[in-house]
N, C-alpha and C positions, 0 to 999 in steps of 0.2 A: 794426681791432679784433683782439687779439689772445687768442687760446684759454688758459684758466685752467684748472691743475689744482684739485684741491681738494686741501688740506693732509694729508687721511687717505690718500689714493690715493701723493702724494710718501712718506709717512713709510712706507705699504706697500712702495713700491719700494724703500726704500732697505735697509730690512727685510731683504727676500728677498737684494739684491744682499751683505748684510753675510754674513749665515746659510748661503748657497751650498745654497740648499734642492734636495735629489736625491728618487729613491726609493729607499728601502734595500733592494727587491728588482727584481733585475732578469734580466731572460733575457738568455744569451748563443746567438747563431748565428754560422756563418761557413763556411767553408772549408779543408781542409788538404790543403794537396800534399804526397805522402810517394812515397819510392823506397827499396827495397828489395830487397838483393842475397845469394844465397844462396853463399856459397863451397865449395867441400870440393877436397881432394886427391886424386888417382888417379895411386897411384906417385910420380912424381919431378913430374907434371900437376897443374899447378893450372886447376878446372875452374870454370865457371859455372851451379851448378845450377838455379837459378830467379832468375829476372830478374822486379822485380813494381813497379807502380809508378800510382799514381792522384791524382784529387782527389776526395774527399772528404767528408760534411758535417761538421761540431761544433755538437753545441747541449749547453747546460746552463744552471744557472740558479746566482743570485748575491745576497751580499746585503753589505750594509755598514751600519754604526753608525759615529755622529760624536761623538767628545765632545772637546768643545769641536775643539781643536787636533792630538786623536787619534785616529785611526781605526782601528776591528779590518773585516778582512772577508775573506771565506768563499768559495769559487767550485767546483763542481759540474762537470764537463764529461765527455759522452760522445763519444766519436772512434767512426764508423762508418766501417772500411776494407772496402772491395769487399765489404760484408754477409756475410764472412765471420769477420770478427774486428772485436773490441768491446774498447775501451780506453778506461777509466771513471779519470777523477782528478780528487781533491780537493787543494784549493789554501787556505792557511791565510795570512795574512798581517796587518801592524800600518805602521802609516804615522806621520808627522807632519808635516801641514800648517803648512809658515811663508811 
């Protein structure tokens, strides 16, 4: 005996698999390793005034629109370095899916 779909549940799948169904909003998190070096001169010396360097978090949040074959979408992100400094960008972009 072999296991029958039902013809609505096939025309569903195929559906979703055509459409590339997402969510248009989405949170971003992760990780950023950064290094950071402070130079200056003394006299004819070149010194190293601060040496800094870490990981990380990043989180922001994101969203995207499909039409048809064209995509706009939008992206949000906070950089939290050693909780003393905050580095906040927006990210704007257009695509085309072929």
């Amino acid at each position: 005996m072999t296991a029958r779909r039902s013809p609505r549940l096939v025309r569903t799948q195929k559906r979703l698999e055509r459409e590339r169904v997402h969510y248009p909003v989405f949170p971003l998190a992760g990780l950023a390793k950064w290094d950071a070096d402070v130079r200056g001169n003394l006299g004819d010396e070149s010194v190293v005034l601060r040496d800094n360097d870490g990981v990380d978090p990043v989180y922001g949040l994101g969203a995207q629109v499909n039409l048809d074959s064209f995509l706009i979408r939008a992206e949000y992100e906070r950089y939290d370095f050693d909780n003393d400094y905050k580095l906040d960008a927006f990210t704007a972009s257009v695509g085309w899916r072929f």
